[in-house]
N, CA and C atoms of all chains as a GROMACS GRO file, in nm:
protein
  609
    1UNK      N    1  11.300   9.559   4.956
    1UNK     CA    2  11.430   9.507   4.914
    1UNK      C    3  11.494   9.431   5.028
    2UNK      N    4  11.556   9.329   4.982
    2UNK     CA    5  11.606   9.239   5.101
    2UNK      C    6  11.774   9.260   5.112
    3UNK      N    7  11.754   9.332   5.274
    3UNK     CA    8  11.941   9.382   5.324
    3UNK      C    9  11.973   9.263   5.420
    4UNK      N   10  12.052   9.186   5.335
    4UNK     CA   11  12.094   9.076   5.421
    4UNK      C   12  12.152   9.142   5.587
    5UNK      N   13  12.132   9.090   5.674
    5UNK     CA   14  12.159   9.095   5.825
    5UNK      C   15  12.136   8.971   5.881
    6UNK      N   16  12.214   9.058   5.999
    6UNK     CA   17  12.230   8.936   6.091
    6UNK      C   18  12.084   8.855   6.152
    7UNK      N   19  12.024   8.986   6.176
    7UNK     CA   20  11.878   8.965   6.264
    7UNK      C   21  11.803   8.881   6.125
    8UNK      N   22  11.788   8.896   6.026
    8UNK     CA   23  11.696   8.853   5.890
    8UNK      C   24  11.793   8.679   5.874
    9UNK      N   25  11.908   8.665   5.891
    9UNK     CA   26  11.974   8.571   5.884
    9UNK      C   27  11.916   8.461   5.985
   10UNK      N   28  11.918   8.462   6.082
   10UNK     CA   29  11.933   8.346   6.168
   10UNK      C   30  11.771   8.405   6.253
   11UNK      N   31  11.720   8.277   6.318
   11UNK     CA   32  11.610   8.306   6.329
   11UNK      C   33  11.554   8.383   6.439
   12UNK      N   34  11.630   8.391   6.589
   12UNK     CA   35  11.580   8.473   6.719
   12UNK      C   36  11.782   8.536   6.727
   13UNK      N   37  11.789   8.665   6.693
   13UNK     CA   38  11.899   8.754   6.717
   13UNK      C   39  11.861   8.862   6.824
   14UNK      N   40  11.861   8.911   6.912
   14UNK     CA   41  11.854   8.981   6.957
   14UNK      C   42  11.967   9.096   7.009
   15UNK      N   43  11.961   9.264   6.944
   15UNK     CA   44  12.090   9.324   6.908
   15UNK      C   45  12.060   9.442   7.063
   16UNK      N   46  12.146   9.416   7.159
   16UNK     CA   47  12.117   9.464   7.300
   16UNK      C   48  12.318   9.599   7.220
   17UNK      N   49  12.199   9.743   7.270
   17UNK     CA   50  12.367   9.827   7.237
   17UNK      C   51  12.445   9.809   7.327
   18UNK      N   52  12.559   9.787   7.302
   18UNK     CA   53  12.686   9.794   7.426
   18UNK      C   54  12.757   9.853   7.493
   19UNK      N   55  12.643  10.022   7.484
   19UNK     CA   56  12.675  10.106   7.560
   19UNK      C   57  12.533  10.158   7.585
   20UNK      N   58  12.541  10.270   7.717
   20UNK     CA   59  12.372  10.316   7.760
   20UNK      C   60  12.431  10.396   7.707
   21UNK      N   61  12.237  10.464   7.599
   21UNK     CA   62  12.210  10.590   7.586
   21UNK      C   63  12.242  10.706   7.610
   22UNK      N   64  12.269  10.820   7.612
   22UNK     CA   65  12.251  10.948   7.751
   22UNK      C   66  12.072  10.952   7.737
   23UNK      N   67  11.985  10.952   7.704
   23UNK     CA   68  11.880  10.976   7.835
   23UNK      C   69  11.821  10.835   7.871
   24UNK      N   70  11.981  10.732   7.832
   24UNK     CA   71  11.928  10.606   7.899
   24UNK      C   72  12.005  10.644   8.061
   25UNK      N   73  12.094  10.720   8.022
   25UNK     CA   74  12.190  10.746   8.167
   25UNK      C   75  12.084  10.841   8.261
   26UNK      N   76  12.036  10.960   8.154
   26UNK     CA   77  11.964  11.066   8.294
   26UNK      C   78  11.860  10.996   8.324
   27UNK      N   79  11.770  10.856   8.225
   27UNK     CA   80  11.689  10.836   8.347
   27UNK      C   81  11.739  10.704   8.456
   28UNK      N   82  11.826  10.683   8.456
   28UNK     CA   83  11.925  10.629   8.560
   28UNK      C   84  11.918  10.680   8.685
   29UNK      N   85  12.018  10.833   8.668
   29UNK     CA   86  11.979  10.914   8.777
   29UNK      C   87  11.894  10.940   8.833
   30UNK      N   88  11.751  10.957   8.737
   30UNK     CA   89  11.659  11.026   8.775
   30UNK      C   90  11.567  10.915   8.871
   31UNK      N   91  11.635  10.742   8.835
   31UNK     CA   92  11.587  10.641   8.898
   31UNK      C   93  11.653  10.630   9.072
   32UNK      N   94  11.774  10.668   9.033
   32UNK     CA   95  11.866  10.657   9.174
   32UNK      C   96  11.820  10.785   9.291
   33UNK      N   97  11.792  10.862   9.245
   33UNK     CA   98  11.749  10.983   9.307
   33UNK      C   99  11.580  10.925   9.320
   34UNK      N  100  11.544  10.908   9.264
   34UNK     CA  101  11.373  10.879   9.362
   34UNK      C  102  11.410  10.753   9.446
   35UNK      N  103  11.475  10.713   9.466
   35UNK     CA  104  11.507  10.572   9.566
   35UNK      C  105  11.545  10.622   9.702
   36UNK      N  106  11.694  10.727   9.691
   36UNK     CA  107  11.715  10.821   9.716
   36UNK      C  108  11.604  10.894   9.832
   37UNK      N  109  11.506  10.948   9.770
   37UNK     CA  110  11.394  11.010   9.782
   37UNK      C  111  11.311  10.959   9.911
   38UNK      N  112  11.254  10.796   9.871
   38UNK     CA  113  11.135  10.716   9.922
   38UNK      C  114  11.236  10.675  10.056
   39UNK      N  115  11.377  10.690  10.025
   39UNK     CA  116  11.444  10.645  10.187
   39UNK      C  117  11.463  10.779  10.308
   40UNK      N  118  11.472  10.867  10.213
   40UNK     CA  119  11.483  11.001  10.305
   40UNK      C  120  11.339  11.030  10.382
   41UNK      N  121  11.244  11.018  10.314
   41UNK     CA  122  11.095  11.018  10.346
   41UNK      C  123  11.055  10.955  10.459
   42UNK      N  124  11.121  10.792  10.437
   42UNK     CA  125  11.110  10.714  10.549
   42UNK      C  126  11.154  10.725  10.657
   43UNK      N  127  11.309  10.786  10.664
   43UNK     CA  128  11.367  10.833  10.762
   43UNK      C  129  11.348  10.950  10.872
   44UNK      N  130  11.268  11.039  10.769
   44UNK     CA  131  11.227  11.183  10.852
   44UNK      C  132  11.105  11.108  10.912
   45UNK      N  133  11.024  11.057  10.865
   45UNK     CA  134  10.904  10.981  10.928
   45UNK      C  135  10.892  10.967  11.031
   46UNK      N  136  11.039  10.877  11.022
   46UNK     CA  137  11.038  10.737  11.174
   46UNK      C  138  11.111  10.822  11.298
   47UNK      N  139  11.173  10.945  11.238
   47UNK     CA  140  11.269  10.995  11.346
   47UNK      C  141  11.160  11.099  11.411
   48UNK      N  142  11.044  11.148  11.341
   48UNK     CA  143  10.956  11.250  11.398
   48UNK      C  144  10.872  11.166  11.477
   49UNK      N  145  10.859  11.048  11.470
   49UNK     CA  146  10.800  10.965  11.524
   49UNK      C  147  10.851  10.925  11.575
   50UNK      N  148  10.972  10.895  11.677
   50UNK     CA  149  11.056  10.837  11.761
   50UNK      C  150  11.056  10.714  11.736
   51UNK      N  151  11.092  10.683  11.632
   51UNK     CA  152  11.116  10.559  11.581
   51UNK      C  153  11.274  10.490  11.517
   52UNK      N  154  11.336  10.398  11.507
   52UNK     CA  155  11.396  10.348  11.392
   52UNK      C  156  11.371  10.218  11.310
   53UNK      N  157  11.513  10.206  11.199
   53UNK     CA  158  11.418  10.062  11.153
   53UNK      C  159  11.574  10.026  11.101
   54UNK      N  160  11.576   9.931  11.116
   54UNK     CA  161  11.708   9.875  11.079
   54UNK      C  162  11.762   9.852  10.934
   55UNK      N  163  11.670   9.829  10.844
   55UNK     CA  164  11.660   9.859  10.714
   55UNK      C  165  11.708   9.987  10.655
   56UNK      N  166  11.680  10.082  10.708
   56UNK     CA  167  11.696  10.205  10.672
   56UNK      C  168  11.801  10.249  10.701
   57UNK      N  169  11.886  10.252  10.830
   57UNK     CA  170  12.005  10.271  10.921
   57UNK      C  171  12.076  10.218  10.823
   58UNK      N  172  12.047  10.065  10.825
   58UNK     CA  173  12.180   9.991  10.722
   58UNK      C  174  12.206  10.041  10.508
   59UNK      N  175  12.077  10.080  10.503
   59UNK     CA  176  12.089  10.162  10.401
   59UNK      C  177  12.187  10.294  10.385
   60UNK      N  178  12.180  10.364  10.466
   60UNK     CA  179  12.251  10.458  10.507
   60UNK      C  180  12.384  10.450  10.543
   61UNK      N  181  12.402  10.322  10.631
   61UNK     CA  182  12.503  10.248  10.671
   61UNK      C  183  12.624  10.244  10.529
   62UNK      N  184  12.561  10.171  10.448
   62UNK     CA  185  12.608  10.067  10.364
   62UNK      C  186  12.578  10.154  10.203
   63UNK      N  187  12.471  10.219  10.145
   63UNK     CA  188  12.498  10.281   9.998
   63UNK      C  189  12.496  10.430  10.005
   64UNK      N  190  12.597  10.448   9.844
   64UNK     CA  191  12.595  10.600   9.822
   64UNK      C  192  12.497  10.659   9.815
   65UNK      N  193  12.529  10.796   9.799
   65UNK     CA  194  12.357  10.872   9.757
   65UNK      C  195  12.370  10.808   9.604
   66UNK      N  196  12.286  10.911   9.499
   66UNK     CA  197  12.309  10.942   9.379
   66UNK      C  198  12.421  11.028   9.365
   67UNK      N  199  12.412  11.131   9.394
   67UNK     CA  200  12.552  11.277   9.403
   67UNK      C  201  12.655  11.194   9.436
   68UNK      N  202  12.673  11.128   9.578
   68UNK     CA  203  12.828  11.068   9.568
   68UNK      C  204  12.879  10.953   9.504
   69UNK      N  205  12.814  10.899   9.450
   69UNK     CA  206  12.843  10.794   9.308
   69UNK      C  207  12.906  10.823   9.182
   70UNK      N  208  13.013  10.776   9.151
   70UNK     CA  209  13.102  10.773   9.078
   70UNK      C  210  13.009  10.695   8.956
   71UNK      N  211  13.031  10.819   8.813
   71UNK     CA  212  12.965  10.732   8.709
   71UNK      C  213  12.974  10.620   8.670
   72UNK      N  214  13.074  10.560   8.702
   72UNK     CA  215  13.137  10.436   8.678
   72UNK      C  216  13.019  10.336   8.759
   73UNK      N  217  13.020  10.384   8.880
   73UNK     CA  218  12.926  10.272   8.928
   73UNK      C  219  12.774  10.314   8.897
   74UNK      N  220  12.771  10.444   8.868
   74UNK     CA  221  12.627  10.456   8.844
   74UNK      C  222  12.587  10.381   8.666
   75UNK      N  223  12.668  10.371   8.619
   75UNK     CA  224  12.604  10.292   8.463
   75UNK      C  225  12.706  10.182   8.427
   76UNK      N  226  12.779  10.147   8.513
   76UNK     CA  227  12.860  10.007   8.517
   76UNK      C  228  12.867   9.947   8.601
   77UNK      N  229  12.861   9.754   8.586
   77UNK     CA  230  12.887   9.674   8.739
   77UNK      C  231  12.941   9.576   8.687
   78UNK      N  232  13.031   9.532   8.803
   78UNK     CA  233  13.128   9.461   8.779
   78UNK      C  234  13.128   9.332   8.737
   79UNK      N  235  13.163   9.252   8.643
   79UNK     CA  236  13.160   9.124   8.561
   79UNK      C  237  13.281   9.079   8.570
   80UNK      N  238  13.333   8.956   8.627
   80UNK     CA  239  13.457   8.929   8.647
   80UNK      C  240  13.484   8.844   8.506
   81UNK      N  241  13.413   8.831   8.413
   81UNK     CA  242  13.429   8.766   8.274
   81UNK      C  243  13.475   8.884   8.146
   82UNK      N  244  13.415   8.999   8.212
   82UNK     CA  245  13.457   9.109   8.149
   82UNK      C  246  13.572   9.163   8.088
   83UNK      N  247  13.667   9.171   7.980
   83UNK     CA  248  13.838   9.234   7.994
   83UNK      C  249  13.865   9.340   8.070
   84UNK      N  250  13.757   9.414   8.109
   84UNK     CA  251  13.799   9.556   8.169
   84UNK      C  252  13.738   9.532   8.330
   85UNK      N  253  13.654   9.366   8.382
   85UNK     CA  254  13.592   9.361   8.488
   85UNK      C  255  13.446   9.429   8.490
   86UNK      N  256  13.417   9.524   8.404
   86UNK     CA  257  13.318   9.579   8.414
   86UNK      C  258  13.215   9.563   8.268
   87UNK      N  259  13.030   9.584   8.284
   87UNK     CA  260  12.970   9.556   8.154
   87UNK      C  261  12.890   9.662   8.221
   88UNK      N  262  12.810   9.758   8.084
   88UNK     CA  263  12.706   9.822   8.132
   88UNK      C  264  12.576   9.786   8.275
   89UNK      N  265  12.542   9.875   8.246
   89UNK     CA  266  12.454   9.828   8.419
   89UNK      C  267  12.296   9.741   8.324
   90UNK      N  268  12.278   9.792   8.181
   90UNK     CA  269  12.173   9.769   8.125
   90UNK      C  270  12.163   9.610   8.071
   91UNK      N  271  12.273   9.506   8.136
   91UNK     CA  272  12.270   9.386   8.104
   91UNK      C  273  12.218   9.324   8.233
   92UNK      N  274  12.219   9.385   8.319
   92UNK     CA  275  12.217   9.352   8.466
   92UNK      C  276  11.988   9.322   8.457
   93UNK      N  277  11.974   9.205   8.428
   93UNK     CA  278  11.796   9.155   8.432
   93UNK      C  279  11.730   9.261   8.562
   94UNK      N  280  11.627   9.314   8.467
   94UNK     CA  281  11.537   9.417   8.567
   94UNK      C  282  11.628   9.545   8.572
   95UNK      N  283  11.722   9.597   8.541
   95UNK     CA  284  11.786   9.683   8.610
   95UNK      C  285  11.746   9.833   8.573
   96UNK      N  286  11.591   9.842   8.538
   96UNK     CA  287  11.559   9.951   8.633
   96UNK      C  288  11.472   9.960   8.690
   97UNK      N  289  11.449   9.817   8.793
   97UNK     CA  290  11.392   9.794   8.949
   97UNK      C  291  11.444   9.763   9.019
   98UNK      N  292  11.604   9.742   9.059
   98UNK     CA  293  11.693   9.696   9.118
   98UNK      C  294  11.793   9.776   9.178
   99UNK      N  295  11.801   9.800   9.280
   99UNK     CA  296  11.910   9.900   9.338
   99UNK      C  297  12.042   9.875   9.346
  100UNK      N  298  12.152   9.873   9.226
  100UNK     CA  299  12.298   9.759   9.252
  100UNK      C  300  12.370   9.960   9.235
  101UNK      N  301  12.424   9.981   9.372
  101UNK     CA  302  12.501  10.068   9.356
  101UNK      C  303  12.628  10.049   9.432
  102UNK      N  304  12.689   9.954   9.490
  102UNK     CA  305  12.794   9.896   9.552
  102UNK      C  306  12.857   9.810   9.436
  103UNK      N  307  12.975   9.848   9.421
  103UNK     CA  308  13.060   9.693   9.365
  103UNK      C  309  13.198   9.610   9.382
  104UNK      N  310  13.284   9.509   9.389
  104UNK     CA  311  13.380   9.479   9.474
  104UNK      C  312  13.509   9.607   9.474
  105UNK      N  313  13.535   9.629   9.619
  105UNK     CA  314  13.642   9.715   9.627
  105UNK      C  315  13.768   9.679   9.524
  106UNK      N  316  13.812   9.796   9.460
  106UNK     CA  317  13.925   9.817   9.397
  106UNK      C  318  13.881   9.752   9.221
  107UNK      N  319  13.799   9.731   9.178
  107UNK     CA  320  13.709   9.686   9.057
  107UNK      C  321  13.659   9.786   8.994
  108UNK      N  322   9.927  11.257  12.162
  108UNK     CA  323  10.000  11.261  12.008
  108UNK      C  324   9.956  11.216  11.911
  109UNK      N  325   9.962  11.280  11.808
  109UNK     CA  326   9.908  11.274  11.706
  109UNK      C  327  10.020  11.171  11.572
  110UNK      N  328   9.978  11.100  11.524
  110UNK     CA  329  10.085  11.005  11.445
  110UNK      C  330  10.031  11.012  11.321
  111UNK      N  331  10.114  11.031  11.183
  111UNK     CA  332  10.142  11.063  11.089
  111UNK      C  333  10.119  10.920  10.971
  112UNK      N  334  10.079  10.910  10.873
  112UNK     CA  335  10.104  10.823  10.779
  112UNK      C  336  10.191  10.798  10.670
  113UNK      N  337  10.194  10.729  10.603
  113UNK     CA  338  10.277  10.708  10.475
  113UNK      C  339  10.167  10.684  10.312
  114UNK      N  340  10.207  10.777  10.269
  114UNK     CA  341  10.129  10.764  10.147
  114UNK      C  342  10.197  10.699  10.011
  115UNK      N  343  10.160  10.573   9.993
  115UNK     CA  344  10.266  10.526   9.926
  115UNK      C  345  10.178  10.449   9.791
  116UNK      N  346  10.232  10.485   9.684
  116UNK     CA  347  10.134  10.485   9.534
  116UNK      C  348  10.262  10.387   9.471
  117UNK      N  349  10.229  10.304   9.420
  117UNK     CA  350  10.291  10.212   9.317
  117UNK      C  351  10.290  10.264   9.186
  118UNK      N  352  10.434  10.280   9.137
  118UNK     CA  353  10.457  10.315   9.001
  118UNK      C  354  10.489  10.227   8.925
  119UNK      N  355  10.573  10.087   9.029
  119UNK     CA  356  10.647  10.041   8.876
  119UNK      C  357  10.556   9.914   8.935
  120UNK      N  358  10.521   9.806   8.818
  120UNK     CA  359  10.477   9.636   8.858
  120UNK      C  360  10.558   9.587   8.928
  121UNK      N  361  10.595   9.508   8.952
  121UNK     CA  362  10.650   9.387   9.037
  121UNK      C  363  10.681   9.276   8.956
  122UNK      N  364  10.609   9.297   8.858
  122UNK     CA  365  10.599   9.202   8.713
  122UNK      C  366  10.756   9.110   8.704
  123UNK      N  367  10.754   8.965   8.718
  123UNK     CA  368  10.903   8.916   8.696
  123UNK      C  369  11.034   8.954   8.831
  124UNK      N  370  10.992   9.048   8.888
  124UNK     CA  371  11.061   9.028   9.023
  124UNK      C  372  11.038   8.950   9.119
  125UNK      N  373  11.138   8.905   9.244
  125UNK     CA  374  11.143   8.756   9.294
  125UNK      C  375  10.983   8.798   9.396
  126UNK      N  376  10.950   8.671   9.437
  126UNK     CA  377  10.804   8.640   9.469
  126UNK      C  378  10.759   8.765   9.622
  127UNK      N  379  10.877   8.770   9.688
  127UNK     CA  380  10.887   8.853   9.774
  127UNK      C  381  10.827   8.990   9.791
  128UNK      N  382  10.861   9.018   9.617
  128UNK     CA  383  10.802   9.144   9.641
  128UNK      C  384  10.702   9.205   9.598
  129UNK      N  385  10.645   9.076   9.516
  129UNK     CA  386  10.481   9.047   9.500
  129UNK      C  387  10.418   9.018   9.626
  130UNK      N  388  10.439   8.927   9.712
  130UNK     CA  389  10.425   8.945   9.798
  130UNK      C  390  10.386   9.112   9.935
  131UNK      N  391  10.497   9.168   9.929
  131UNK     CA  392  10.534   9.279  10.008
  131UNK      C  393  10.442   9.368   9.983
  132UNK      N  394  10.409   9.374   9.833
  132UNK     CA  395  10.272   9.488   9.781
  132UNK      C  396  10.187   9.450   9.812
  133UNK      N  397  10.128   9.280   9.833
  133UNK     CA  398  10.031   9.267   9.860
  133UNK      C  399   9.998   9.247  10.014
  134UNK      N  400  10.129   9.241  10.072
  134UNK     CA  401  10.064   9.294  10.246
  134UNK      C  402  10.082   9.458  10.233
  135UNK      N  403  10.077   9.527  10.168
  135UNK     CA  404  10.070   9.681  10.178
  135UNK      C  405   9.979   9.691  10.110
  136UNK      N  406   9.876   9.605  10.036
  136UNK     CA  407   9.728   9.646   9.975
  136UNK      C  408   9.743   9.681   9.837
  137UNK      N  409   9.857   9.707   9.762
  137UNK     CA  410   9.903   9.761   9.623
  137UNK      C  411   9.861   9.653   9.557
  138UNK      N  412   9.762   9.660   9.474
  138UNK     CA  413   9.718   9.528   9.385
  138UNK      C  414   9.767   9.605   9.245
  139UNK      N  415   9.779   9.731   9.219
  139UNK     CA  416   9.802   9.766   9.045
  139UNK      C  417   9.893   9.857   9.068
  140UNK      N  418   9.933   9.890   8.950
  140UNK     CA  419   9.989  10.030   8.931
  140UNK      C  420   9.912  10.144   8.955
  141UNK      N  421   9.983  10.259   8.985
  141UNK     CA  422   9.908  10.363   9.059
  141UNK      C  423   9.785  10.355   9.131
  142UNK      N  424   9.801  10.232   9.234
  142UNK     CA  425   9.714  10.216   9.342
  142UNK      C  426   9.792  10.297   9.472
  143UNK      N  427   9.691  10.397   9.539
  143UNK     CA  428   9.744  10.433   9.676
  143UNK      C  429   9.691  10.430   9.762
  144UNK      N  430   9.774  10.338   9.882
  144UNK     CA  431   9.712  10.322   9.980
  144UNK      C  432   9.819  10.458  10.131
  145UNK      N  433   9.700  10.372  10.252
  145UNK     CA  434   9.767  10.478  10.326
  145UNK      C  435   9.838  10.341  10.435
  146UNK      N  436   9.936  10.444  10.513
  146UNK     CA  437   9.929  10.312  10.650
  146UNK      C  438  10.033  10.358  10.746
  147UNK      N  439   9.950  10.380  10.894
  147UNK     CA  440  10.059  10.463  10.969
  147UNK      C  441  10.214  10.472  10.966
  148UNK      N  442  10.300  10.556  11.029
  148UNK     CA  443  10.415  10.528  11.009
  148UNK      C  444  10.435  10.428  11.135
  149UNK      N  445  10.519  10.342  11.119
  149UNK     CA  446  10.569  10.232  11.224
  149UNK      C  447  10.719  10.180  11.151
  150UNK      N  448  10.799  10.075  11.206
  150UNK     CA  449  10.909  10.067  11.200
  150UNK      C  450  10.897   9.919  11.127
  151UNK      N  451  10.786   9.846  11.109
  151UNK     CA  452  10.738   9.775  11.044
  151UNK      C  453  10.695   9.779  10.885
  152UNK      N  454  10.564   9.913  10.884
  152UNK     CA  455  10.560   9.960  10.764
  152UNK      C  456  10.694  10.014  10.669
  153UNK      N  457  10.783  10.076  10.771
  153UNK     CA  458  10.944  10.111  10.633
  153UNK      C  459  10.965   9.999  10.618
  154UNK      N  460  10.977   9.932  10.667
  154UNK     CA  461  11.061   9.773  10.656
  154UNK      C  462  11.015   9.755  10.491
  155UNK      N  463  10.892   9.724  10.536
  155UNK     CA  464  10.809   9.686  10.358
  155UNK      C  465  10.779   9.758  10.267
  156UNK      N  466  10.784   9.890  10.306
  156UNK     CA  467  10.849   9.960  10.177
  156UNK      C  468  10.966   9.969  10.169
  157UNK      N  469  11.097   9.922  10.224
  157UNK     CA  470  11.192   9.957  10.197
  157UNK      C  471  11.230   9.831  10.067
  158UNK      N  472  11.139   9.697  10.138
  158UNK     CA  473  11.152   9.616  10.031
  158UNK      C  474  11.121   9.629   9.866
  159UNK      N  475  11.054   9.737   9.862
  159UNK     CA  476  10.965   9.777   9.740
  159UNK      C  477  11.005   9.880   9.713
  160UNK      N  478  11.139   9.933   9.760
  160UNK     CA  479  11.167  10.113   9.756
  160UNK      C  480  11.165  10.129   9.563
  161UNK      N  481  11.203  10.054   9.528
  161UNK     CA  482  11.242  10.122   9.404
  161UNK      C  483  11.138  10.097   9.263
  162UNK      N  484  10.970  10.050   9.328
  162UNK     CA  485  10.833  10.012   9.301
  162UNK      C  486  10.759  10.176   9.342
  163UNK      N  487  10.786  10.259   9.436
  163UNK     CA  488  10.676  10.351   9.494
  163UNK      C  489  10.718  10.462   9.516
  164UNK      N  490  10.658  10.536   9.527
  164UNK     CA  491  10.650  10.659   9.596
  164UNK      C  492  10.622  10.687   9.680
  165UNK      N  493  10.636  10.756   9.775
  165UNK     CA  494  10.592  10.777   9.952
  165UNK      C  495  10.596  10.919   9.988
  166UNK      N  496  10.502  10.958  10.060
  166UNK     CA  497  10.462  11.077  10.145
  166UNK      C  498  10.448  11.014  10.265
  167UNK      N  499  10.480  11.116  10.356
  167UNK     CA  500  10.386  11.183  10.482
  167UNK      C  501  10.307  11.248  10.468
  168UNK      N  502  10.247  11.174  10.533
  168UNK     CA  503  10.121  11.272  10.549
  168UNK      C  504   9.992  11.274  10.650
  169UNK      N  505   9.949  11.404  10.726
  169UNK     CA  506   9.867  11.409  10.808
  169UNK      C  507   9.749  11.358  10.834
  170UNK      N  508   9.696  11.276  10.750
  170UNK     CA  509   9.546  11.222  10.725
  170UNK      C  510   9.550  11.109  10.660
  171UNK      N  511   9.503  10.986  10.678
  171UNK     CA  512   9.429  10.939  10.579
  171UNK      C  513   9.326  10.954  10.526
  172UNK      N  514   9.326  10.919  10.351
  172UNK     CA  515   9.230  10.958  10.311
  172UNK      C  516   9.181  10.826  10.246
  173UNK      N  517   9.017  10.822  10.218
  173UNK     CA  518   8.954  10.724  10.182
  173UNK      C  519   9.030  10.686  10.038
  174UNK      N  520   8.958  10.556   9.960
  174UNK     CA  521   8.923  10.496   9.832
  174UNK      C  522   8.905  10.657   9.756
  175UNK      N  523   8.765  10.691   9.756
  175UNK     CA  524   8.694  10.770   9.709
  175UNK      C  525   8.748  10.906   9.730
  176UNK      N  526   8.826  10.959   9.814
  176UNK     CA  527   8.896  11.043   9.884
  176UNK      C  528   8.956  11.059   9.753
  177UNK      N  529   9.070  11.014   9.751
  177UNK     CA  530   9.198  10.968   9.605
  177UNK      C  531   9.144  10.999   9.509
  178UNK      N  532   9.024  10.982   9.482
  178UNK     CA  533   9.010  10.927   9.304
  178UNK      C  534   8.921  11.075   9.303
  179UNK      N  535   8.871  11.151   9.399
  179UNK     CA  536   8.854  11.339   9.375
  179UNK      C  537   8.952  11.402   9.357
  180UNK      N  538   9.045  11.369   9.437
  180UNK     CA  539   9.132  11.416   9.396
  180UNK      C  540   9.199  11.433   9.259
  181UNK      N  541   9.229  11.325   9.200
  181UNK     CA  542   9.220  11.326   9.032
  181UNK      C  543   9.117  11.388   8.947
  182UNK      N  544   9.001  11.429   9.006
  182UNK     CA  545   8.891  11.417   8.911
  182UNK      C  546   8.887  11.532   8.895
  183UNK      N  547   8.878  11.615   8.714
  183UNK     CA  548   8.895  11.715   8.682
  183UNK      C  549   8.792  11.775   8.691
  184UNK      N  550   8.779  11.953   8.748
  184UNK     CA  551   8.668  12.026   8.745
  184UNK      C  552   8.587  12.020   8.642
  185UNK      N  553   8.456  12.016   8.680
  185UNK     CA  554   8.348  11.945   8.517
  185UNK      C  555   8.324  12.047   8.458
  186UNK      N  556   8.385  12.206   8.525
  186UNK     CA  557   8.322  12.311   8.451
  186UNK      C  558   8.186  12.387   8.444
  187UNK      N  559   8.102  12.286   8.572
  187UNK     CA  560   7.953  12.322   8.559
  187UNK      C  561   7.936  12.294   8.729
  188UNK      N  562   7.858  12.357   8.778
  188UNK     CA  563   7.781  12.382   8.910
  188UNK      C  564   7.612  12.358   8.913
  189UNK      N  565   7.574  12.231   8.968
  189UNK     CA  566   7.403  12.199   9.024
  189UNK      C  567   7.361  12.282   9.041
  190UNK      N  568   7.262  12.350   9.010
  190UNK     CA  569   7.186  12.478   9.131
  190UNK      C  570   7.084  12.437   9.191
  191UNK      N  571   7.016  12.306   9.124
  191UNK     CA  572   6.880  12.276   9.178
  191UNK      C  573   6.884  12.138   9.129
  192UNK      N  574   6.875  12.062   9.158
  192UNK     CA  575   6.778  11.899   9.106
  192UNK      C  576   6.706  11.910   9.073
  193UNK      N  577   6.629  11.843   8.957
  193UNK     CA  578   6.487  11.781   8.899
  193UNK      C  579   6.357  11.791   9.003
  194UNK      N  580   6.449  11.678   9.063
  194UNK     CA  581   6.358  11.656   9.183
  194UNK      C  582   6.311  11.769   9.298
  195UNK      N  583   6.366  11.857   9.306
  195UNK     CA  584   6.364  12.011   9.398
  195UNK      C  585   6.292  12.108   9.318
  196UNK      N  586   6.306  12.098   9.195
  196UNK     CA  587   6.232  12.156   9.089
  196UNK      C  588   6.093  12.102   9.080
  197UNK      N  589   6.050  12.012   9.033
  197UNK     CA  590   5.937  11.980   9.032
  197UNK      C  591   5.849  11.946   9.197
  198UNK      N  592   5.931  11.936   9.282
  198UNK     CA  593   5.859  11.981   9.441
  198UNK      C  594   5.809  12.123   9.436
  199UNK      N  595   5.868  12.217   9.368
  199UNK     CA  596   5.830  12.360   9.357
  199UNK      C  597   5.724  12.349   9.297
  200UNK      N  598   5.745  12.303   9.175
  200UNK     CA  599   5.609  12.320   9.052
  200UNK      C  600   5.502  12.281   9.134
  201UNK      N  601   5.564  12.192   9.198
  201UNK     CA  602   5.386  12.114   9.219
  201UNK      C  603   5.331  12.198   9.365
  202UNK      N  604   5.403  12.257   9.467
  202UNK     CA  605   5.378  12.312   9.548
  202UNK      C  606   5.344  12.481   9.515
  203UNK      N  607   5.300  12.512   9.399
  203UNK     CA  608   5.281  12.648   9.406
  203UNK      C  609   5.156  12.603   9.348
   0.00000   0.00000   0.00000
């Protein structure tokens, strides 16, 4: 039987939801925490090894963990086209190979 | 002193990410998914995984281990134990 829609209407629709999942969110976390992970690894490494690396320092320097991240930034980033400034993190291309956990102060 | 490695296995492709980090896997030897290679720790090697942090997984670890090393490791007990070869067998037959 034919249910008129939007997608059957017009010829390439593509219907993206406009909110994440919840186990689109826990595997979020579960993405931020192995990142998390592969930097702590690196760090105990280089320090048992009397080493540093500037990459890593400034990582540390500069992003949250997972734990001290505010949900807001963990499944939202900031869109200045946005009404509220902010769009899910799941519009953001690649974004779950991409590490965006910083966004402009006071946003 | 003894110096330590990084055991670092590719989970996610690279597939459509900027050229860099196709690149970065392929000076770390990662040609596929769940390929693992080894490679001392140095301040060089984090560098390039740090570029790829959110592509891999990483250990320390005390040893490298071979190609062939890895892939025993995966390989499930067959359930059965050799006791003799063919060939050790019929050296008997023919020597008695």
């Amino acid at each position: 039987m034919f249910k008129p829609t939007n997608a059957l209407f017009s010829g390439l629709l593509w219907k993206t939801p406009w909110r994440l999942s919840s186990p689109q969110k826990a595997r979020q976390r579960k993405r931020l925490r192995a990142v998390d992970r592969v930097v702590d690894t690196l760090s105990a490494a280089l320090e048992r090894n009397g080493h540093t690396t500037k990459a890593v320092n400034r990582w540390f320097a500069e992003m949250p963990r997972e734990e001290e991240m505010l949900p807001k930034d963990k499944y939202t980033l900031f869109d200045k086209k946005e009404k509220t400034y902010r769009k899910s993190i799941h519009k953001l291309p690649k974004w779950t190979r991409v590490s965006q956990r910083v966004n402009p102060p006071g946003f | 002193m003894s110096f330590t490695y990084f055991r670092i296995t590719l989970l996610r492709s690279a597939i459509g990410l900027p050229r860099r980090s196709t690149d970065v896997l392929k000076a770390l030897g990662l040609k596929k998914r769940m390929a693992t290679v080894f490679h001392p720790v140095s301040p060089s090697v984090a560098g390039q995984i740090m570029r790829v942090k959110e592509l891999v997984s990483v250990q320390e670890v005390e040893q490298a281990l071979t190609k062939q090393q890895v892939h025993l490791e995966r390989k499930p007990d067959p359930g059965y134990y050799v006791e003799k070869s063919c060939v050790e067998e019929r050296g008997e037959m023919l020597g008695q």
